[in-house]
C-alpha positions in Angstrom: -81.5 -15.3 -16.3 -80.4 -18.6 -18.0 -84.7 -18.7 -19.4 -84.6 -15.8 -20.5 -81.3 -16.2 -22.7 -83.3 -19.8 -24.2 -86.2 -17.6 -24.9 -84.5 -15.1 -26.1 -82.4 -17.9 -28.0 -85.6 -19.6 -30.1 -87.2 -15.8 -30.3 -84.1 -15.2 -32.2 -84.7 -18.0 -34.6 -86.9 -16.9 -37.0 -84.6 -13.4 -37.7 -81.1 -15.8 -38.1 -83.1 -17.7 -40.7 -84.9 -14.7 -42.5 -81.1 -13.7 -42.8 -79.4 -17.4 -43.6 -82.2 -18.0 -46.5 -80.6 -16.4 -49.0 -77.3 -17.6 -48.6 -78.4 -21.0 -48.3 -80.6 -21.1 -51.8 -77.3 -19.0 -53.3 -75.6 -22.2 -52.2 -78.4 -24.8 -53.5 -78.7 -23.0 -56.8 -75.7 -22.7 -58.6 -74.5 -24.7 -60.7 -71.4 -25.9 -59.7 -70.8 -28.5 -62.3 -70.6 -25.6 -65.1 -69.2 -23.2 -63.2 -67.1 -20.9 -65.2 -66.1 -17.1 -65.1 -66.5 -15.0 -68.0 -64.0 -12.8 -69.4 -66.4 -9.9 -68.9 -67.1 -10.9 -65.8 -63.4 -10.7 -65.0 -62.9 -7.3 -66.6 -65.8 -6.0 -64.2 -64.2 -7.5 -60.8 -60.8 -5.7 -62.0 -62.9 -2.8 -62.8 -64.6 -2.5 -59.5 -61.8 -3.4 -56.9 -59.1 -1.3 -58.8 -61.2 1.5 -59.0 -63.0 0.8 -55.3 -59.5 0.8 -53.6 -58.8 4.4 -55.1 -62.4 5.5 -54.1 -62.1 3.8 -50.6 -58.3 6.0 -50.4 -60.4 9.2 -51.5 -63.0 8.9 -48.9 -60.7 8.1 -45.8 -58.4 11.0 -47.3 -61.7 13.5 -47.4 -64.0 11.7 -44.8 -61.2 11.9 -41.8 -60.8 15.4 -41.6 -64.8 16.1 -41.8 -65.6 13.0 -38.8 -62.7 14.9 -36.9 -64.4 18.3 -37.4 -67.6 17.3 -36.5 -66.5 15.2 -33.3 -64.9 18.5 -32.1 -66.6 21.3 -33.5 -68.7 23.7 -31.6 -69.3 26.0 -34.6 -72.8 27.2 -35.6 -72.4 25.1 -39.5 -71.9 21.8 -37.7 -75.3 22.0 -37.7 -75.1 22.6 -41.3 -72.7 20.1 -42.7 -74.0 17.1 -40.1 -77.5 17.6 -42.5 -75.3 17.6 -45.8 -74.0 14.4 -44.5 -77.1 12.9 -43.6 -79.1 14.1 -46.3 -76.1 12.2 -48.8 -77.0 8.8 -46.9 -80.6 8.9 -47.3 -81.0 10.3 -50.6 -81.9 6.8 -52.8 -79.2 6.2 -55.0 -80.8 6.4 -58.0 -82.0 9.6 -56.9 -78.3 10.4 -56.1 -77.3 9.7 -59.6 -80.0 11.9 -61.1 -78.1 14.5 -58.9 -74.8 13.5 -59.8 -75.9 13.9 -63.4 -77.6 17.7 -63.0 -74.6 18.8 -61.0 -71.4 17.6 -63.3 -73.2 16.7 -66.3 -71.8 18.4 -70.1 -74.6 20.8 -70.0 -74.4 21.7 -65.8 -73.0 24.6 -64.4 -69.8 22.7 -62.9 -69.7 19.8 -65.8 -69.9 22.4 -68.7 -66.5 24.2 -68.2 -64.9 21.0 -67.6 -66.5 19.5 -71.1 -65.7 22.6 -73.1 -62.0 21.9 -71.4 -61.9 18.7 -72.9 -63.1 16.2 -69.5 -66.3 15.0 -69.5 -67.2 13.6 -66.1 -70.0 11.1 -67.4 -69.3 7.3 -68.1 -65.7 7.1 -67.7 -63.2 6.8 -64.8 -63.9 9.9 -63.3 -67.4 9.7 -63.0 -67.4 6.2 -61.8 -64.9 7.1 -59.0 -67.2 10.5 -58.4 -69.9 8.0 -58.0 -68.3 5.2 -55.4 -67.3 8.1 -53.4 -70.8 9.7 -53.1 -72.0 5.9 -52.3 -69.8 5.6 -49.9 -68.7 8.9 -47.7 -71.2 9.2 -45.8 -71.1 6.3 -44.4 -68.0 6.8 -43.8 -68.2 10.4 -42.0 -70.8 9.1 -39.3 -68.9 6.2 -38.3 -65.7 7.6 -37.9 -67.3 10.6 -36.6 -69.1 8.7 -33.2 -65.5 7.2 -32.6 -64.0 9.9 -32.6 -66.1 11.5 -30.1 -65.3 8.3 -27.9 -61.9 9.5 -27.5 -61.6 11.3 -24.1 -60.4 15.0 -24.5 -58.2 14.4 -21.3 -55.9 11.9 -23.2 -55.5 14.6 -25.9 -55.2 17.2 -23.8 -52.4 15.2 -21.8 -50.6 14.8 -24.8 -50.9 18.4 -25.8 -49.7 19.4 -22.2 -46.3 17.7 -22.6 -45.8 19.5 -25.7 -47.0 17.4 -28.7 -48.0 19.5 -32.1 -51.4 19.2 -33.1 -50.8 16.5 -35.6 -48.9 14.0 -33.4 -51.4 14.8 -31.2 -54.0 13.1 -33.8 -51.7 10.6 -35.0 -50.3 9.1 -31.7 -53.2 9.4 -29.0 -56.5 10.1 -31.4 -56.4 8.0 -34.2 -55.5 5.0 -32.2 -57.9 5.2 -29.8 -61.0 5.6 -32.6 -58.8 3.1 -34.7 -61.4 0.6 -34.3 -64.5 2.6 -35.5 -62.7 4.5 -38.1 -62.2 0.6 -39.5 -65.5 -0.1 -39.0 -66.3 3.0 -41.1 -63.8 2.1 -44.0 -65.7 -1.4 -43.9 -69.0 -0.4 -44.4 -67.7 2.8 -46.7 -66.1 -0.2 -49.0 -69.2 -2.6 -49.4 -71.0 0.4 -50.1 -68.3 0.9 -52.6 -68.2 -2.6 -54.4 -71.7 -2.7 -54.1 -73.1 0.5 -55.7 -75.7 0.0 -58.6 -78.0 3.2 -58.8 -75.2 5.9 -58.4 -73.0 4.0 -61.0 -76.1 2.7 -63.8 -77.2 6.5 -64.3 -74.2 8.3 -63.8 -70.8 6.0 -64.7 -72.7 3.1 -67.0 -68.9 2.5 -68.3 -66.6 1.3 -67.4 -68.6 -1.9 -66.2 -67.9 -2.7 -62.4 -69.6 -5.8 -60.8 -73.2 -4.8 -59.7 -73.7 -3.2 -63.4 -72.6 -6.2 -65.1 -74.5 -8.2 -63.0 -77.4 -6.4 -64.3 -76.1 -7.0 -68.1 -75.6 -10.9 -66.8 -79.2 -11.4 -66.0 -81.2 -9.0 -68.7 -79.3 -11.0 -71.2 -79.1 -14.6 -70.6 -81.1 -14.7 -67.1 -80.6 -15.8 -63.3 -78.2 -19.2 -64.1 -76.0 -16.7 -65.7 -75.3 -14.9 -62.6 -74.3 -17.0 -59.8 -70.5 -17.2 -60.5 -70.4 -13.5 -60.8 -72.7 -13.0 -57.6 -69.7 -15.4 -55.8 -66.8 -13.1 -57.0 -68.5 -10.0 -55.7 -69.1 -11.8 -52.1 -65.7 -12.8 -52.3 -64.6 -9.4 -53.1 -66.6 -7.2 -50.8 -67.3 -9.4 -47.5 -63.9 -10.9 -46.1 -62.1 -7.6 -45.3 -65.4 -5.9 -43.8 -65.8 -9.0 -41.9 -62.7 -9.3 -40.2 -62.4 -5.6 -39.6 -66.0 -5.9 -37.7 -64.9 -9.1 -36.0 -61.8 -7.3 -34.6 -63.9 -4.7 -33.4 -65.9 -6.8 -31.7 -63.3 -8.5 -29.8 -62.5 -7.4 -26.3 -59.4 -5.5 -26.0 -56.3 -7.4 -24.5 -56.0 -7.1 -20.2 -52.8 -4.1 -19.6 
């Protein structure tokens, strides 16, 4: 056992490196002694973690009861919706915006009544939270949907027995129990989040998060431009989704 684990130890090698390499020439390559954040560049990290938190709140509010639903559903559309889901993570994202843009744009048939009312959903607020959401809810849905079916229906039918209503029921025995994969899916649903480019260049150009005015950073006055901005956007959309994946990977404390 102990050679296999060394082979399996150097076999692993060249994948850890593929994977370091980046972050390593990130860290060779900027240019630390002229470091400096722009006030654009400021404006756009406001702009994407402001508006990120309210799009993460929107798809834990939305995304729970769907991953619930299709954990315990035995109806003949869970086939149905589990495709809507999945066909919403694998559409491309610019291909996604393009979508986003037929379905609420001025001249579509749910965008046009709500231009002629006076909202336009296209590169404002609205749109860019439409957009984050549709980058990130499906990724949401799946995870918290394959925790929730690791709850056992006996604990939930135990609580139910002694005479708990179905929403203590969900709150006190199911929600803790798939506590751990729902985070997991609120981790990945916020990277997605921070991260989106294609939904948010075709659909919600303005207001500027970070990924768009990356873009603006390196068209304009090229790659030494972008580092400091590149840092901010680590900082902004690793540390929480790492720590909520390193608690998950912890082993549970011993009864």
């Amino acid at each position: 056992m102990s050679c296999l684990r060394l082979r399996l130890r150097w076999l692993s090698a060249p994948a850890c490196l593929l994977l370091a390499a980046p972050f390593l020439a990130l860290l060779q390559q900027t240019p630390w002694r002229s470091f400096s954040i722009a006030p654009a560049d400021l404006s756009s990290v406001r702009v994407s973690l402001g508006l990120g938190l309210a799009a993460l709140l929107l798809i834990a509010a939305l995304g729970t009861p769907l991953a619930l639903w299709l954990a315990r559903s035995r109806s003949r559309l869970r086939g149905l919706v589990q495709t809507l889901v999945l066909a919403s993570l694998m559409t491309p994202p610019l291909a996604m915006g393009i979508l986003l843009v037929s379905a609420y744009g001025p001249y579509s048939t749910l965008g046009g009544p709500l231009a002629a009312a006076g909202y336009l959903i296209s590169n404002n607020v609205g749109a860019f939270l439409l957009a984050q959401l549709y980058g990130g809810l499906a990724y949401f849905v799946i995870s918290a949907r394959s925790a929730f079916e690791g709850v056992p229906r006996s604990a939930e039918e135990a609580a139910d027995t002694l005479g708990a209503t179905s929403w203590q029921v969900f709150r006190l025995v199911t929600l803790p129990l798939a506590a751990r994969g729902v985070l997991a899916g609120l981790a990945l649903a916020w990277v997605r989040v921070i991260g989106e480019f294609g939904i948010v260049m075709t659909f919600a150009y303005f207001p500027q998060g970070m990924p768009v005015q990356l873009y603006i950073n390196l068209q304009n006055d090229g790659l030494d431009s972008v580092y400091s901005l590149v840092w901010l956007l680590l900082a902004a959309s690793l540390p929480l989704p790492l720590w909520i994946l390193a608690r998950r990977a912890s082993p549970s404390p011993a009864p």
